[in-house]
C-alpha positions as CSV (number, residue, x, y, z in Angstrom):
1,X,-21.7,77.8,111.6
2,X,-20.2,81.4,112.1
3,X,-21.2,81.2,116.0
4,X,-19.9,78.3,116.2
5,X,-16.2,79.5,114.4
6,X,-16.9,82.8,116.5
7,X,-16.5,80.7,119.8
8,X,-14.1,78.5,119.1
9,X,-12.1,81.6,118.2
10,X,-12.7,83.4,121.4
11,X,-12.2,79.9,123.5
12,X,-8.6,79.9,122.1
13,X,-8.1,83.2,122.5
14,X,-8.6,82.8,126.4
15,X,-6.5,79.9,126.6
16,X,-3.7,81.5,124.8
17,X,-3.7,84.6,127.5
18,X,-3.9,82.2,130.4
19,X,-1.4,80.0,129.1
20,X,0.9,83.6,129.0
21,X,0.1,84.8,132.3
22,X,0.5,80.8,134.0
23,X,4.3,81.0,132.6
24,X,4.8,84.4,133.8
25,X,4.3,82.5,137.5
26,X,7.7,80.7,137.7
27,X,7.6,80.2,141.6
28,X,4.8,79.6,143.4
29,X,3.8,82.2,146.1
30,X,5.0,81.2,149.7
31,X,1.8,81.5,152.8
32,X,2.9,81.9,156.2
33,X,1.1,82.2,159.6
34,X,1.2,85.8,160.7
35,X,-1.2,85.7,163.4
36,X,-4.4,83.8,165.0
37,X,-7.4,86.2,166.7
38,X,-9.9,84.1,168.9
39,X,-12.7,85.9,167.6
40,X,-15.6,83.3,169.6
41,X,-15.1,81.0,172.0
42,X,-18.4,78.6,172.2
43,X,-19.2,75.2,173.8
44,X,-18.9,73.7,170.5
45,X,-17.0,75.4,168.3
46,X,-14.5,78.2,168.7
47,X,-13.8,81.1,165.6
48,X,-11.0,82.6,164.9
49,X,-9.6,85.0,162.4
50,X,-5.8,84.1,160.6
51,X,-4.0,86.2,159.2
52,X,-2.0,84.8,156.4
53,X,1.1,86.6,154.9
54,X,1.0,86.2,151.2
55,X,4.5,86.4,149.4
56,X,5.2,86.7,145.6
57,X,8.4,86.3,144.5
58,X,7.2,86.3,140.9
59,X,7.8,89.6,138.3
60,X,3.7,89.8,137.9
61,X,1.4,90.9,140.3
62,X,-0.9,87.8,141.5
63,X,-4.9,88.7,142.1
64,X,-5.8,86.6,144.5
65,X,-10.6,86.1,145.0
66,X,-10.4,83.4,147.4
67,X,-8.9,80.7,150.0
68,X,-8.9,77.6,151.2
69,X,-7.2,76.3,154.3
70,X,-6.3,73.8,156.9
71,X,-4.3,74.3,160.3
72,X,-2.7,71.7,162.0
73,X,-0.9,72.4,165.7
74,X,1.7,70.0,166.6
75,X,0.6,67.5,163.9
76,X,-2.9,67.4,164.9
77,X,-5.7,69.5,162.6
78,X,-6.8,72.7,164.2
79,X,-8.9,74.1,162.4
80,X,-10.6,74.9,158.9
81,X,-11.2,78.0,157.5
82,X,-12.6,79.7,154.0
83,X,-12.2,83.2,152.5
84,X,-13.6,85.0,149.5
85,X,-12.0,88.2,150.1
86,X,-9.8,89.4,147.0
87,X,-6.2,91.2,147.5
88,X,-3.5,92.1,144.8
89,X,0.0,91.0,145.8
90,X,2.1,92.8,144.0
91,X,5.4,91.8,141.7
92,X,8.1,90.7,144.2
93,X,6.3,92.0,147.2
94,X,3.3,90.3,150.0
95,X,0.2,91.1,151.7
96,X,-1.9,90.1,154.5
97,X,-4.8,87.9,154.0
98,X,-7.3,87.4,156.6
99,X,-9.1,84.1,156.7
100,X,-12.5,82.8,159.0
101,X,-11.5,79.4,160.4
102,X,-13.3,77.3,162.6
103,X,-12.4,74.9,165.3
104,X,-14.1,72.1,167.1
105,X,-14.2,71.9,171.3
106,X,-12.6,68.3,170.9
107,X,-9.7,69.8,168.6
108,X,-9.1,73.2,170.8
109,X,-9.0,70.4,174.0
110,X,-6.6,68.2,172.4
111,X,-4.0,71.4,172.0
112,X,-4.6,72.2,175.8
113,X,-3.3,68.9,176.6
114,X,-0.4,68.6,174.5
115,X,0.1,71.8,175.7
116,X,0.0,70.7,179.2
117,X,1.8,67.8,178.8
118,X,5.0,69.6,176.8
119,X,8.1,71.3,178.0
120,X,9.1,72.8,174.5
121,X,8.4,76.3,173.9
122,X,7.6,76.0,170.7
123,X,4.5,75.0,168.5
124,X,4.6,72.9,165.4
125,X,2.4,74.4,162.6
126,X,1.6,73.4,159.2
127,X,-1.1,75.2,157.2
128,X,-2.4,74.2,153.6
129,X,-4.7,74.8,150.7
130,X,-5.7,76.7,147.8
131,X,-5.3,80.3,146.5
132,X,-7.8,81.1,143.7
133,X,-5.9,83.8,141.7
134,X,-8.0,85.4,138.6
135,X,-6.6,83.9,135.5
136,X,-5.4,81.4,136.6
137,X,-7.1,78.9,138.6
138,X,-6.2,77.6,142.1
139,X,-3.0,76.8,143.2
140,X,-2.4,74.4,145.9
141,X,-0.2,75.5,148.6
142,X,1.4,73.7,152.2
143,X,3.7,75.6,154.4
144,X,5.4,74.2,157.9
145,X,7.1,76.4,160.6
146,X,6.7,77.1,164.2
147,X,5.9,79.6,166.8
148,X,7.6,80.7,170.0
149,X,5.5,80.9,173.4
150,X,6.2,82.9,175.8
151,X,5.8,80.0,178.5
152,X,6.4,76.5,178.7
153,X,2.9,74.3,179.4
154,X,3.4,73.5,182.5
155,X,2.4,76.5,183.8
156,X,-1.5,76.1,182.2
């Protein structure tokens, strides 16, 4: 019976600090594209590394283990990508987070031709997912902006 009292007690205990730190979160942190690296370009599948600019506008540093997330160009999915790298963004501040993503032939192809086929010199992007922060679980997250180019497609 004291084991069982013993765990109870610690179970509460835990749930009480991560009850604390969640309400110490009052906005959720904001995840923008800062950059895409073709790292591999194969037959099949192409890599690439993102780089994914973290920012907390919270009063409590967030300890981020993990990610999750999903590209889409010009409302079409680009690519997927996973990372278990950890990073501490601290109070009020960002970081950088790099993220492995993958992208199929057929989806690389169908951004060539919208590419080709557009006079705007912008791209359309809108990435989303989940952040695994220590203490506190994931937290989903979607984000939509655009990037300039420095051409037009009709020049590809």
């Amino acid at each position: 019976m004291p084991r069982i009292v013993l765990m109870l007690f610690l179970g509460m205990v835990a749930l009480v600090v991560a009850c604390t730190q969640l309400g110490a979160i009052k906005q959720k942190p904001e995840i923008t594209l800062a950059n895409i690296e073709l790292v591999e370009l194969g037959l099949l599948e192409q890599r690439f590394n993102l780089q994914l600019r973290i920012q907390n506008p919270n009063d409590v540093a967030l300890r981020i283990n993990g990610m999750t997330v999903d590209l889409e160009l010009n409302g079409t999915k680009f690519a997927k990508g996973l990372s278990d790298k950890a990073v501490t963004v601290p109070r009020m501040s960002e970081a950088v987070m790099e993220v492995k993503a993958t992208s199929s032939l057929g989806m690389l192809w169908q951004q060539l031709s919208q590419l080709e086929k557009s006079s705007s010199d912008k791209i359309d992007y809108r990435i989303s997912g989940q952040l695994f922060v220590d203490g506190l679980g994931s937290i989903p997250f979607e984000q939509k902006g655009d990037v300039s180019i420095p051409f037009n497609g009709a020049g590809i």
